[in-house]
C-alpha positions as CSV (number, residue, x, y, z in Angstrom):
1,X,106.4,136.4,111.8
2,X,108.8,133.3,110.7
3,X,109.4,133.4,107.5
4,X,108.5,129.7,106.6
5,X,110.8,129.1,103.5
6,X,114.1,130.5,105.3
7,X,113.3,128.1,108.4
8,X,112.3,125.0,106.2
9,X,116.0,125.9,104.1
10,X,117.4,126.0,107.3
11,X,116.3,122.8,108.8
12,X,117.4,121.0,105.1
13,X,121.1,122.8,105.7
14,X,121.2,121.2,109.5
15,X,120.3,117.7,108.0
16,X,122.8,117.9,105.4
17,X,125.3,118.7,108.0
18,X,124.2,115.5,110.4
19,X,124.3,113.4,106.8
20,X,128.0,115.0,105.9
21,X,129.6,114.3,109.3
22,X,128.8,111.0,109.0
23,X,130.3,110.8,105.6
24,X,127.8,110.6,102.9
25,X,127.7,113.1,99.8
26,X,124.3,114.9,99.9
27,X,122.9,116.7,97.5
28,X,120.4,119.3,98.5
29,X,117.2,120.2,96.0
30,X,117.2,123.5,94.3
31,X,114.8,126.2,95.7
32,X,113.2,128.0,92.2
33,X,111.5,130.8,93.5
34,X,108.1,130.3,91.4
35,X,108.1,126.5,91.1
36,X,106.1,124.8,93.5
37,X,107.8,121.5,94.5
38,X,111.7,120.9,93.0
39,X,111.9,117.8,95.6
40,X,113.9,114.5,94.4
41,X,111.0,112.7,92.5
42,X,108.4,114.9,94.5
43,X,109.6,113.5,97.7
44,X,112.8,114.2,98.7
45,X,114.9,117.2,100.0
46,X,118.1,115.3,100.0
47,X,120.1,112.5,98.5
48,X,122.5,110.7,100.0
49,X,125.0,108.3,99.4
50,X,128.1,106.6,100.7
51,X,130.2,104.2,99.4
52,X,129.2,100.2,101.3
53,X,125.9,101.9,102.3
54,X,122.2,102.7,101.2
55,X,120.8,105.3,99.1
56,X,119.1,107.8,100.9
57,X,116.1,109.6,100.5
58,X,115.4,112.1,103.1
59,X,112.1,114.1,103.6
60,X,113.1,117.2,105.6
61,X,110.1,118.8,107.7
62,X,109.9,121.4,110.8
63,X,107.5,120.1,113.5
64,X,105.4,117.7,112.0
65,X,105.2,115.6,109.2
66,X,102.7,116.9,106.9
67,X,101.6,114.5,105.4
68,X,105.3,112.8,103.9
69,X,104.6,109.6,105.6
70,X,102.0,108.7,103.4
71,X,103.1,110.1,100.2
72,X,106.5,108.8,100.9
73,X,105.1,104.9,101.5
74,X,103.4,105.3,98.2
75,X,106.1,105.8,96.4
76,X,108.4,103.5,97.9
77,X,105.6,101.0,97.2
78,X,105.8,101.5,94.0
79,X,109.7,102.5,92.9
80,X,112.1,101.7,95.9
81,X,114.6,98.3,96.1
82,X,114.8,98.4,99.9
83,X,117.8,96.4,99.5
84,X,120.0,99.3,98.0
85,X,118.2,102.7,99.0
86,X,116.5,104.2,102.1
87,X,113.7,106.4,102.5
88,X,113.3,108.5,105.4
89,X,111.8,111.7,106.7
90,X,113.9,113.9,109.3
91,X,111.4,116.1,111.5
92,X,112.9,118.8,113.1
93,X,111.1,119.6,117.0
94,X,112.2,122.8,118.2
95,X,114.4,122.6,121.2
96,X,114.8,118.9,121.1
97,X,116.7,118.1,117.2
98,X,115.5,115.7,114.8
99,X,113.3,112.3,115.5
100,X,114.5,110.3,111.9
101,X,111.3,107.9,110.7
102,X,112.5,105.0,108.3
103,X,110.2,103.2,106.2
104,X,110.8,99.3,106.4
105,X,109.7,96.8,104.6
106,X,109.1,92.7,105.9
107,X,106.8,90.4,104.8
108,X,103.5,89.5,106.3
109,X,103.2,85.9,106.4
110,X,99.2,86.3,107.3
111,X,98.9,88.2,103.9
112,X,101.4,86.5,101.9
113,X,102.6,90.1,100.5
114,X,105.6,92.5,101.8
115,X,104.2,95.6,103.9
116,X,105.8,98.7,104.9
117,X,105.7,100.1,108.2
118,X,107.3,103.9,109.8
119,X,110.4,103.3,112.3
120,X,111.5,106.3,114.4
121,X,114.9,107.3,116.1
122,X,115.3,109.4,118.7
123,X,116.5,112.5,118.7
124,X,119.0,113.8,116.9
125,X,121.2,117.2,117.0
């Protein structure tokens, strides 16, 4: 049986690698081994910054998505300049690497508000 927390940890550390090649500074939460979520603001794994570039926030998840998308848009509804920070989630697909979503923001004429809207990458190793 997989031991869910030691494969979620190591999915975070592969990300973190990805994020340091391509020279950021990441900072990776603190597992406490009886607190329930120690995320960034209860929605990130990592934090990531580089000098000229967005802030990132970046959901880490094996598989699926669990639910991050949404919570994710909800706060970056309510707290995130998409001018100066980032906000994605990094699912890792066994076999294949990591498809990287990123929340966008643009403005719906029709409406006369900004919306927000999931983009995807390919894969990643």
């Amino acid at each position: 049986m997989v031991n869910t927390s030691m494969k979620g940890s190591a999915t975070e550390l592969k990300a973190k690698k990805i994020l340091e090649k391509q020279e950021f500074l990441v900072e990776k939460t603190q597992r406490a081994r009886y607190k329930k979520n120690q995320d960034f603001f209860g929605v990130a794994d990592l934090l990531a910054i580089k000098k000229d570039s967005k802030v990132k926030f970046v959901q880490v998840k094996t598989n699926r998505t669990g639910g991050a998308l949404l919570r994710l848009r909800e706060f970056a509804e309510k707290y995130i300049n998409f001018d100066k920070v980032s906000i994605e989630v990094w699912v890792w697909y066994d076999r294949k690497g990591f498809k990287v979503y990123k929340l966008t923001e643009f403005f719906n004429a029709e409406t006369g508000q900004n919306e927000y809207d999931w983009d995807y990458e390919k894969y990643i190793k």
